[in-house]
N, CA, C and O of each residue as an XYZ file, in Angstrom:
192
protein
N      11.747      3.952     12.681
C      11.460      4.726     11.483
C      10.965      3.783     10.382
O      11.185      2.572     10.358
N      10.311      4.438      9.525
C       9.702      3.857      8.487
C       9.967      4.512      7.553
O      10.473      5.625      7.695
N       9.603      3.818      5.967
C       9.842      5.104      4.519
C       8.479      4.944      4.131
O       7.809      3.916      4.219
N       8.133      6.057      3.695
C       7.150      6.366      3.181
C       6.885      5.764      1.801
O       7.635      6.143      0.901
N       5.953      4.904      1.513
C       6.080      4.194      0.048
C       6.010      5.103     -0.941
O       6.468      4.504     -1.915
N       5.577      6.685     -1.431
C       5.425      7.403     -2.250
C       6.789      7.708     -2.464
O       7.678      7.363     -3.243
N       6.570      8.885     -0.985
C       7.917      9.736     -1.909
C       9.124      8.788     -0.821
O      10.302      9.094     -1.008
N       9.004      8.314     -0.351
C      10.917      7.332      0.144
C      11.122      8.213      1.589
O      12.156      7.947      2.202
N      10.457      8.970      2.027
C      11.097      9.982      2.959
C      11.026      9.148      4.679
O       9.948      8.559      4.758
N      11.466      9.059      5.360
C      11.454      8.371      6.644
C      10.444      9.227      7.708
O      10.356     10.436      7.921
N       9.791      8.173      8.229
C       8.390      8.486      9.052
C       8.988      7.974     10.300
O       9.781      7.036     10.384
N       8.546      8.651     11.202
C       8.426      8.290     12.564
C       6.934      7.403     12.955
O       5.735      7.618     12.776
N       7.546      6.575     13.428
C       5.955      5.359     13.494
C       5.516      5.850     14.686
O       4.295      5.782     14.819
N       6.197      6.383     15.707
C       5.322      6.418     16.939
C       4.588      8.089     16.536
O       4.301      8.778     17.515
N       4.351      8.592     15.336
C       3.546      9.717     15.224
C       3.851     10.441     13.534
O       4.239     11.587     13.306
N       3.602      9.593     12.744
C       2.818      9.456     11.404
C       2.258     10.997     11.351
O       1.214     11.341     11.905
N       3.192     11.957     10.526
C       2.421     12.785     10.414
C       0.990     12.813      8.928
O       0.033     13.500      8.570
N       1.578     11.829      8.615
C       0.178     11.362      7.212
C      -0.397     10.428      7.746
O      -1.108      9.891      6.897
N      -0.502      9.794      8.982
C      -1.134      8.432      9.158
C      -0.557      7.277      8.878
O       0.633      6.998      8.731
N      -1.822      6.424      8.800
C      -0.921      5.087      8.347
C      -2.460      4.429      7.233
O      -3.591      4.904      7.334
N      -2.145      3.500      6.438
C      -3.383      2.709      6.059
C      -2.754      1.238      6.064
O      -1.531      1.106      6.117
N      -3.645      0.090      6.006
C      -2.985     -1.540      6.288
C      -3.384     -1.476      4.762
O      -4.118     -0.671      4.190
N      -2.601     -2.692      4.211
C      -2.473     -3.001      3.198
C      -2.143     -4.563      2.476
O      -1.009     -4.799      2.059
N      -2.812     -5.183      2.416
C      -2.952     -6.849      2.247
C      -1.811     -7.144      3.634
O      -0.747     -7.731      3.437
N      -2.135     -6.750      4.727
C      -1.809     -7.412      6.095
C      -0.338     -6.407      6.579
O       0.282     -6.710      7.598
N       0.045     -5.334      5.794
C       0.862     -4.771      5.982
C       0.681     -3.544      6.477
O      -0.095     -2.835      5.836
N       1.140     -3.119      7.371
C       0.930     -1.187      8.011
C       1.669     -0.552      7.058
O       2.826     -0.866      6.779
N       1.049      0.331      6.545
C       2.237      1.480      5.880
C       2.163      2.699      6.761
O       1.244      3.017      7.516
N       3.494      3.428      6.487
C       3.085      4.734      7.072
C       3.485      5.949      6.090
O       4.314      5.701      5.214
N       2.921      7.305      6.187
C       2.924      8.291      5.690
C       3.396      9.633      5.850
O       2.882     10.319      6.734
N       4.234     10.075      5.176
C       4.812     11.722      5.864
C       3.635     12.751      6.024
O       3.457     13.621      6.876
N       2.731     12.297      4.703
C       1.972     13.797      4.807
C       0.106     12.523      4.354
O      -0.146     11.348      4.087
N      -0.613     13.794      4.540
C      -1.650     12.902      4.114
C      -2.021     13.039      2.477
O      -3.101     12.518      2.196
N      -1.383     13.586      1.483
C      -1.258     13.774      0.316
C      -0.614     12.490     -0.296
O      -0.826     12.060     -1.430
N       0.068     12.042      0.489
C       1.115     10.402      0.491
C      -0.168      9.542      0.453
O      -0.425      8.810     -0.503
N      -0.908      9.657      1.467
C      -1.417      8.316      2.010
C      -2.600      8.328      1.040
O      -3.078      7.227      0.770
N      -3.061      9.250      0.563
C      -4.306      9.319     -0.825
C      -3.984      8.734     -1.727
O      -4.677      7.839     -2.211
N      -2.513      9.200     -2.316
C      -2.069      9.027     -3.825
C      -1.718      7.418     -3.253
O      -1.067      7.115     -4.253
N      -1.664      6.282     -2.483
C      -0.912      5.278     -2.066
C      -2.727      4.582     -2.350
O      -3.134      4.276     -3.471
N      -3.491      4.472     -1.185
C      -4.583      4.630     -1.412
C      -5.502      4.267     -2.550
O      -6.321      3.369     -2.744
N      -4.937      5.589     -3.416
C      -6.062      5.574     -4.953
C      -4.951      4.272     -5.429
O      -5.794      3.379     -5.514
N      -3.904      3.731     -5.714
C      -3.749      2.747     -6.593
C      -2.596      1.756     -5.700
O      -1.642      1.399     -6.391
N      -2.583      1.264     -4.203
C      -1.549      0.392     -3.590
C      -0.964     -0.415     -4.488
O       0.265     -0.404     -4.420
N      -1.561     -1.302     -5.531
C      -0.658     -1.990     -6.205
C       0.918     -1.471     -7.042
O       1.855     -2.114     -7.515
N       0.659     -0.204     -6.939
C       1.809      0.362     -7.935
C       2.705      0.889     -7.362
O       3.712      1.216     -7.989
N       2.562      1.167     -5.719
C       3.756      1.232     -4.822
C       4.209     -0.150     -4.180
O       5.313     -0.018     -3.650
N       3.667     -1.500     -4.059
C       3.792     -1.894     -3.282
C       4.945     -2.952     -3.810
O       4.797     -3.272     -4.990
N       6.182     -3.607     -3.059
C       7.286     -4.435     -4.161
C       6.996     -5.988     -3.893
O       7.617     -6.848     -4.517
């Protein structure tokens, strides 16, 4: 499992229902694809 960097919610990695996008060498993954846009339009402001 994974958390979703938006909303915190736990993803199943073997089937991402938002996908996934890489991110300065990192996989993220996504609950929904509304996650993976808003992550997307500005990564620096989710990322710790």
């Amino acid at each position: 499992m994974a958390i979703d960097p938006i909303c915190k919610m736990e993803v199943d990695v073997s089937s991402p229902r938002g996908g996934t996008t890489e991110y300065m060498g990192v996989l993220y993954y996504f609950c929904a694809p509304s996650c993976k846009r808003t992550f997307e339009g500005n990564p620096e402001q989710y990322v710790s």
